[in-house]
C-alpha positions as CSV (number, residue, x, y, z in Angstrom):
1,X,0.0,0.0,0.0
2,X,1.3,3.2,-0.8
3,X,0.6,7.0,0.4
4,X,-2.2,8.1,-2.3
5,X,-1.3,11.5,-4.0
6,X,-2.9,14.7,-2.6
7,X,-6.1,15.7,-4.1
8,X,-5.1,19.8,-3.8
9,X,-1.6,21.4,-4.6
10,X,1.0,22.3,-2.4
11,X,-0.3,25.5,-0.8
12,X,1.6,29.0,-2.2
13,X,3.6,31.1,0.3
14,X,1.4,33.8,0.3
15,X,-1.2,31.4,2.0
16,X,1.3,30.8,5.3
17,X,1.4,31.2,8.0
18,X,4.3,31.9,10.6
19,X,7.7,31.6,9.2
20,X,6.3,30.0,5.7
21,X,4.3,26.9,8.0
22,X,1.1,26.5,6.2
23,X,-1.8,25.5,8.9
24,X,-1.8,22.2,7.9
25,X,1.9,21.7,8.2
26,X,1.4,23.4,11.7
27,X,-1.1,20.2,12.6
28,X,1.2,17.8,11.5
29,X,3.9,18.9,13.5
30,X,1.6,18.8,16.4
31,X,0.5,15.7,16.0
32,X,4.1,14.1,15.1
33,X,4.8,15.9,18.8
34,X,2.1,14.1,20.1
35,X,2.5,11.0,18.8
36,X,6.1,10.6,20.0
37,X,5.2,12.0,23.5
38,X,3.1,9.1,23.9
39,X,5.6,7.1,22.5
40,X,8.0,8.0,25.8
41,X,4.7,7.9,27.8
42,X,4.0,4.0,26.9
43,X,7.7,2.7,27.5
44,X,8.6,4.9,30.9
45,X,5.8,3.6,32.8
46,X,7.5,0.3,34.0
47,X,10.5,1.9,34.9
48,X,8.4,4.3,36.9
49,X,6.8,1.3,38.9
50,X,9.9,-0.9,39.3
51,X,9.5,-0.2,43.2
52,X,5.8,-1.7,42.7
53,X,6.4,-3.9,40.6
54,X,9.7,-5.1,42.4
55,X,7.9,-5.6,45.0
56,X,4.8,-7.5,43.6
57,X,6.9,-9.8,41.8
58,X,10.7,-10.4,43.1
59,X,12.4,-8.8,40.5
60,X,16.6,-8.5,40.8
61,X,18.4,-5.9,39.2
62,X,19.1,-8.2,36.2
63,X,16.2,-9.4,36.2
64,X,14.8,-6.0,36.0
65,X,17.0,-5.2,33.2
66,X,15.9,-8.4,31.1
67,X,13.0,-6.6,30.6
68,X,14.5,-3.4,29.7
69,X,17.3,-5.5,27.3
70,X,14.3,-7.5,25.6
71,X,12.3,-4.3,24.5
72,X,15.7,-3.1,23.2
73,X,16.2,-6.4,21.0
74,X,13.1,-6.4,19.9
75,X,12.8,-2.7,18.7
76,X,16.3,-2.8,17.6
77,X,14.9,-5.9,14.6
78,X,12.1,-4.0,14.0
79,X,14.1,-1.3,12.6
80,X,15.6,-3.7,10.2
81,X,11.8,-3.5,8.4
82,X,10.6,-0.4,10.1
83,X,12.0,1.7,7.2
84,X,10.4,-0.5,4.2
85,X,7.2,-0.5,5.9
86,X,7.0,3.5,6.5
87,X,8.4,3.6,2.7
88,X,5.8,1.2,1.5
89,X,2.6,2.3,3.6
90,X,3.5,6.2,3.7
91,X,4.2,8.2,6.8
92,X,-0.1,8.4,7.3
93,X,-0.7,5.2,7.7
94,X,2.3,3.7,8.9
95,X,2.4,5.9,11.9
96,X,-1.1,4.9,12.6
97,X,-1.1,1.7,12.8
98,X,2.1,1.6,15.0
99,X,0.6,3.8,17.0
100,X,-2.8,1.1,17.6
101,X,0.0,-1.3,18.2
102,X,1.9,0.1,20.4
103,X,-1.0,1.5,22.6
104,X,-2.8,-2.4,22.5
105,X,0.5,-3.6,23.8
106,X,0.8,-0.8,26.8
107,X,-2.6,-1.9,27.9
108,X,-1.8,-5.6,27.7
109,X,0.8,-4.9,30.5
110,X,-2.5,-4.5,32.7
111,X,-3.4,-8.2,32.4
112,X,0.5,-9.5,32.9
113,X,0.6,-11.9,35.9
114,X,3.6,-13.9,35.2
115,X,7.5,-12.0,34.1
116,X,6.7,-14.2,30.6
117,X,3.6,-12.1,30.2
118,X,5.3,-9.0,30.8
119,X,8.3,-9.9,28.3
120,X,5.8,-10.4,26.0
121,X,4.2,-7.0,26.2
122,X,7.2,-5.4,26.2
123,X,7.9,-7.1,22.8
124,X,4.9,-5.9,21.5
125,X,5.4,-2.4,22.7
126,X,8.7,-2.4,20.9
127,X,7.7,-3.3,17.7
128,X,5.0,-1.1,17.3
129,X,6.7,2.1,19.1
130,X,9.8,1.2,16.6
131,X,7.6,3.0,13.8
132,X,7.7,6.4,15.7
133,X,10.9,7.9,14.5
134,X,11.5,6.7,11.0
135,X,7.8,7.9,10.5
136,X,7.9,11.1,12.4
137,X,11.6,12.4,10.8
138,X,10.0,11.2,7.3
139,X,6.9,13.2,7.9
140,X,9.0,16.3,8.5
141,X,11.6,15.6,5.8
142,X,8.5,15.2,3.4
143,X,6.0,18.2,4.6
144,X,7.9,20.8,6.2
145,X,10.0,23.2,4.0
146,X,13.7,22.6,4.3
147,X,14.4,26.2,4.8
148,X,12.0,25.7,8.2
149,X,13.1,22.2,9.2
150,X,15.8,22.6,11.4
151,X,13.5,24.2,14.0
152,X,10.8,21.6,13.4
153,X,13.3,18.7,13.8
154,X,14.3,20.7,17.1
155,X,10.6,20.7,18.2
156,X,9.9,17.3,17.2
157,X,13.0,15.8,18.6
158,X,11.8,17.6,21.9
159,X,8.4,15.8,22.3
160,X,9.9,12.6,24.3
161,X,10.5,15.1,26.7
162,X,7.6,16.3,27.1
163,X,6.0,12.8,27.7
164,X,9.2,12.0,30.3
165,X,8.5,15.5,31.9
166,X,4.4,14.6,32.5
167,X,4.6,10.7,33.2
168,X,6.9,10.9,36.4
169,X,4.5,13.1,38.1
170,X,1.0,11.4,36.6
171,X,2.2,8.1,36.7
172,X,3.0,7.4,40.4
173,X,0.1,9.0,41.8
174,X,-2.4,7.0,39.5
175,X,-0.3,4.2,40.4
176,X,-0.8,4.5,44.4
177,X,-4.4,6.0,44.3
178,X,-6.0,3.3,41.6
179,X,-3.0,1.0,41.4
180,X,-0.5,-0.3,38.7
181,X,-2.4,-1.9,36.2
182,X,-4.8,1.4,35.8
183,X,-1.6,3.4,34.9
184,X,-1.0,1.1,31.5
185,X,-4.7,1.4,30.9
186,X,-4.8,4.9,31.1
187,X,-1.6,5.8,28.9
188,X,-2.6,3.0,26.3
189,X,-5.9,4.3,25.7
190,X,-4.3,8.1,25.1
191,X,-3.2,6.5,21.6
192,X,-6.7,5.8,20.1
193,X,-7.4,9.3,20.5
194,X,-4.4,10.6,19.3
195,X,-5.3,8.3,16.0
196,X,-9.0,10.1,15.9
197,X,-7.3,13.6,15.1
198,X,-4.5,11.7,13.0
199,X,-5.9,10.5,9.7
200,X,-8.5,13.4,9.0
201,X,-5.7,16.1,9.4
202,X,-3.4,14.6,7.4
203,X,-5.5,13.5,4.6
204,X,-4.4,16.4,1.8
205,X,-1.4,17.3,2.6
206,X,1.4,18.0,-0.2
207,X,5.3,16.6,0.0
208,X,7.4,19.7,-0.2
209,X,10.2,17.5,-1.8
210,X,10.8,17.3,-5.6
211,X,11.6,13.6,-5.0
212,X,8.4,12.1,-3.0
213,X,8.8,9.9,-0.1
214,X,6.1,8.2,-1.3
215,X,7.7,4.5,-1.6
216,X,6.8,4.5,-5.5
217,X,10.4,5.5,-6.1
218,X,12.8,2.5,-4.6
219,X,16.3,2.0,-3.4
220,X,18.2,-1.0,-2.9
221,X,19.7,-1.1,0.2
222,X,23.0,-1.7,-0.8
223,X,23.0,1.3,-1.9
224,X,22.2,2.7,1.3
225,X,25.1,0.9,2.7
226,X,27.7,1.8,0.6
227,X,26.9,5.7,1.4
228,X,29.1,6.9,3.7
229,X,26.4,9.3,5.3
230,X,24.6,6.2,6.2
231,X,27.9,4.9,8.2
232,X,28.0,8.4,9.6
233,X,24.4,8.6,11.1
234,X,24.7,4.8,12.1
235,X,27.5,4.8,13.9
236,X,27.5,7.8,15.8
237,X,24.1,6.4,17.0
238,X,25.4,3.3,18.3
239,X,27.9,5.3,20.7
240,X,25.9,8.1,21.8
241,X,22.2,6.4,22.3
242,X,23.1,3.9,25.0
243,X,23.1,7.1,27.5
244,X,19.6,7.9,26.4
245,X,18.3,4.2,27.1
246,X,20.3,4.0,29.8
247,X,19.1,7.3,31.7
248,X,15.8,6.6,31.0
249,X,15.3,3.0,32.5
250,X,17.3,3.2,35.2
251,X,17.4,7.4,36.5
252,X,14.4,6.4,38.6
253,X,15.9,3.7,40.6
254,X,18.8,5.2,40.5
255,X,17.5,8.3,42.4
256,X,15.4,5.3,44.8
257,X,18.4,4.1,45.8
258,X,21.2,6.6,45.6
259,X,18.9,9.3,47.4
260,X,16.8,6.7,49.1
261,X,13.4,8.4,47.4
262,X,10.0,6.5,46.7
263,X,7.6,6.4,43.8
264,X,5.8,9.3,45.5
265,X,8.7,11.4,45.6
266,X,11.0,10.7,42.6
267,X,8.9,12.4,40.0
268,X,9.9,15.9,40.8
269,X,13.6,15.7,40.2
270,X,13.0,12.9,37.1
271,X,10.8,15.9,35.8
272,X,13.1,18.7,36.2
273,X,16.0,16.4,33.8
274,X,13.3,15.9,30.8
275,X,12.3,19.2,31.3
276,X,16.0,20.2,30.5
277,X,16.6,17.9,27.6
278,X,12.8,19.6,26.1
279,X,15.2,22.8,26.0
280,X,18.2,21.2,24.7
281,X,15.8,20.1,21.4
282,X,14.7,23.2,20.9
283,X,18.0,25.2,21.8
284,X,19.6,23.1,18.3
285,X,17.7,24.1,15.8
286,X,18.2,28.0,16.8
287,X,22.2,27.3,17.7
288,X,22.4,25.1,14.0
289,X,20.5,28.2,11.8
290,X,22.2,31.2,13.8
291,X,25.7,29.7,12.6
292,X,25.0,29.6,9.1
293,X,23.6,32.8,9.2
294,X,26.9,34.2,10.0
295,X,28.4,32.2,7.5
296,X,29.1,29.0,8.4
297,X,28.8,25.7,5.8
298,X,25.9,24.0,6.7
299,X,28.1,20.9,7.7
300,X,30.5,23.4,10.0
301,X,27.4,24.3,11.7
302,X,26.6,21.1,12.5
303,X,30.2,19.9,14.1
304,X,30.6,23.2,15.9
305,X,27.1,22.6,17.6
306,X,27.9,18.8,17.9
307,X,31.6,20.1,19.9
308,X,29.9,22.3,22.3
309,X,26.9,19.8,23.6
310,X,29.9,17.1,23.5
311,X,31.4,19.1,26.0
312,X,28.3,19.9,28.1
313,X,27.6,16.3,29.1
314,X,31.4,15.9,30.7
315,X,30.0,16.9,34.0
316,X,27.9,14.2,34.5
317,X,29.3,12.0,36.5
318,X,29.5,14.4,38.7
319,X,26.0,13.3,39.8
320,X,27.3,10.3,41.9
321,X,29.7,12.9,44.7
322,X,27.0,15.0,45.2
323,X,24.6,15.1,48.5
324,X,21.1,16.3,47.0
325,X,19.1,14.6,44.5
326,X,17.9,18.1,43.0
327,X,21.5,18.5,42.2
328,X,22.3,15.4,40.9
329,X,18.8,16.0,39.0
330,X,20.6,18.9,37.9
331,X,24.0,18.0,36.7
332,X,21.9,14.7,34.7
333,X,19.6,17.1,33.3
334,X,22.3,19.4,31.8
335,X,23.2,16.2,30.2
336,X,19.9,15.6,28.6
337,X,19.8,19.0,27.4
338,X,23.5,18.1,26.0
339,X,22.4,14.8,24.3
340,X,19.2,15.9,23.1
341,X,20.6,19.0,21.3
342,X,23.7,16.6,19.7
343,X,20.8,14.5,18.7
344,X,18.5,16.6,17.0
345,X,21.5,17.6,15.1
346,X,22.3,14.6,13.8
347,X,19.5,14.3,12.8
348,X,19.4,17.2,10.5
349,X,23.0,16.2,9.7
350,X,21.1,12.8,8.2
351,X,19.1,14.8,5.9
352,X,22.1,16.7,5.1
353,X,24.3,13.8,4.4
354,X,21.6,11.8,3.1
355,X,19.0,11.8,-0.3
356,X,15.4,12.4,0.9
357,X,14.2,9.1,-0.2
358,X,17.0,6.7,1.8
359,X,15.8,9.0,5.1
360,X,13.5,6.1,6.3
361,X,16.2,3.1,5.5
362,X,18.9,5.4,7.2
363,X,16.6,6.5,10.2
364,X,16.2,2.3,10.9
365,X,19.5,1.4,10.7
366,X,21.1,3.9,13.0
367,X,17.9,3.2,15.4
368,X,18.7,-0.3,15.5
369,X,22.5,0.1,16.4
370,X,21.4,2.5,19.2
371,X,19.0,0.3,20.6
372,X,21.7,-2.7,20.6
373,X,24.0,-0.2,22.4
374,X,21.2,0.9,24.7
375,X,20.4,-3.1,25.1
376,X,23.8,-4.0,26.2
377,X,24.5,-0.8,28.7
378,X,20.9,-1.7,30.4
379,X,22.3,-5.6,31.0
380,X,25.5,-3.9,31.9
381,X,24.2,-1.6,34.9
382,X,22.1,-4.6,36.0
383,X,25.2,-6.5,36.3
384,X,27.0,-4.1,37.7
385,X,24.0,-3.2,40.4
386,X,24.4,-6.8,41.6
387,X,27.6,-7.4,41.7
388,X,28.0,-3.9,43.7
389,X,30.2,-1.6,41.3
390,X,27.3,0.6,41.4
391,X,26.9,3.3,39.0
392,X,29.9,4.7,38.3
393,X,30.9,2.8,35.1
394,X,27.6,3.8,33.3
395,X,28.2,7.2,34.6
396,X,31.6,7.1,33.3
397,X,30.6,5.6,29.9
398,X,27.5,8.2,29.4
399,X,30.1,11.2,29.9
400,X,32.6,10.2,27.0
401,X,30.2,9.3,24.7
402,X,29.7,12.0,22.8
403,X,33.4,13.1,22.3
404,X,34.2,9.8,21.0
405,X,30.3,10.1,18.7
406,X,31.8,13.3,17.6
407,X,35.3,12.0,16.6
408,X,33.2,9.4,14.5
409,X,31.1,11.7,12.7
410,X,34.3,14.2,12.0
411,X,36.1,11.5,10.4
412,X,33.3,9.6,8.3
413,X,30.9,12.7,7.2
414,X,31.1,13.5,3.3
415,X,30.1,16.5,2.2
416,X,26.6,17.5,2.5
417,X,24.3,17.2,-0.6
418,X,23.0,20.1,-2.3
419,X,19.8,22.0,-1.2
């Protein structure tokens, strides 16, 4: 099945609105930015009620991280057909059926009684939240106007943050006043009626691209592979995502036990560091443009905003000598803000590097090396948990990162294509 052409013509300029957005554009955005704050909704609510849930049903560390490593695995393979399907089905409808998917799985975490049932719901959460990204960067890369997507990228690569910055203080207080399961229920069901604005509002809209992403046009994927802006994107993914999957699973029992908070009281410091990375989204996109308006080559841009939030994550570990958990919420925050802006730029950097129809195949592949990465770094801390090294290796790992993700993507970058 493939995206059906739109029945009107791309709307003209004059016919706008602010900064060139035509309304429609400005609902898609809005519902991309919804669509992926559920996303970060659905998975964050087990690692909200791992105290519960620990409790309930004997859960180790490792154990803990199992199911944390298995949602990795899984979304990490879906990627490997994630990008075919969004090029196939088009951005509409691809995005919503992964959204039914993935809401039908957050709800089936309700009915788990066994660890087997909860492995399995995680798998289904995986595979249907793997759709979010590759669909949500192709629906920019096809609507929005190039000369305007740099801040949309920036405000769409902020909406997990908005989901981390609401669930920590929604989730725990459901939790203790109606009990675990009703928290699932509740955050599943948001999806459906996310998908009842979804499909009317995006029904005639126009690809701003010469070159449709519209899956009509193919390309082999060897051909992907052989680009050198793939190998970029891909593997400074795989060495910088790990201290995204890694601070989202495990900052809330790492705050329970380093700090020696409880569900009740974790969510205000969890929601001060998402609330930081939301800025960090939207502080690249202003950063990236205000260098190449003084001059800068679009790929100059990029590294010298890439160097800077390198830098700004060094402090982190930083977290583990300090004596209050609004400082330590502080100093991991500043990260997040750090590794959301060097993520929203390379993300631009991938449409840059990359022609507009390999975006989805590209997108995939350097998802499903971060999600390995993030994988093995969530089995790693629940080893190390266990065997009482604590946190500092993670810590250690999550503030290097990026230097080394930079180094990569300084040495392997070609030379952007042409506008």
């Amino acid at each position: 099945m493939t995206e059906a052409a739109p029945a009107t013509a791309p709307t003209t300029a004059s016919a706008a609105g602010p900064r060139g957005l035509t309304p429609g554009v400005i609902a898609l955005i809005v519902l991309v930015v919804g669509a992926s704050s559920l996303n970060y909704v659905d998975r964050q609510v087990l690692a909200l009620l791992k105290p519960t849930l620990e409790a309930e049903f004997g859960w180790s560390n490792a154990e803990f991280a199992h199911l944390g490593s298995v949602f990795q695995l899984a979304t990490a393979f879906s990627y490997l057909g994630v990008g075919w399907f969004v090029d196939r089905a088009g951005v509409r409808w691809s995005y919503a059926i992964g959204v039914a998917v993935w809401s039908l799985a957050g709800m089936a975490h309700a009915a788990a009684t066994t660890v087997q049932q909860f492995v399995a719901a995680r798998i289904a959460l995986a595979v249907g939240e793997s759709v979010n990204t590759p669909a949500g960067l192709k629906s920019v890369a096809t609507y929005v106007p190039r000369s305007q997507r740099a801040v949309a990228l920036g405000i769409v690569n902020s909406a997990p943050n908005i989901g981390a910055i609401v669930t920590p203080l929604v989730i725990p207080p459901l939790a203790l006043a109606f009990g675990w399961h009703a928290a699932f229920v509740v955050t599943g069901a948001l999806g459906f009626l996310w998908l009842a604005f979804w499909l009317p509002a995006t029904r005639r809209l126009a690809p701003q691209e010469s070159e449709p992403l519209t899956g009509v046009e193919k390309i082999a994927l060897a051909d992907v592979l052989k680009d050198r802006g793939t190998w970029t994107i891909v593997g400074a993914k795989a060495i910088f995502d790990q201290v995204w999957w890694f601070l989202l699973f495990w900052t809330p029992s790492f705050f329970a036990s380093e700090f020696g908070m409880t569900q009740k009281t974790l969510g205000g410091p969890i929601a001060l560091i998402y609330a930081m990375a939301a800025l960090g989204a939207l502080s690249s996109g202003f950063a990236y443009e205000g260098l190449v308006a003084r001059g800068r080559s679009r790929l100059a841009a990029r590294k010298i905003s890439l160097l800077v939030y390198a830098v700004l994550i060094l402090p982190i570990a930083l977290a583990l000598t300090v004596d209050s958990p609004w400082l330590a919420a502080g100093l991991i925050g500043l990260a997040l803000f750090a590794h959301q802006g060097f993520s929203t730029n390379v993300f631009g950097l991938t449409t840059d590097l990359v022609a507009a129809r390999s975006v989805g195949k590209v997108i995939s592949l350097a998802a499903f090396a971060g999600n390995l990465s993030g994988m093995a770094i969530i089995e790693f801390t629940g080893w190390s948990l266990d065997k009482g090294y604590g946190y500092t290796p993670m810590f250690a790992i999550c503030s290097l990162a990026y230097l080394v993700a930079f180094a990569w993507i300084a040495i392997v970058a070609p030379r952007p294509r042409q506008a």
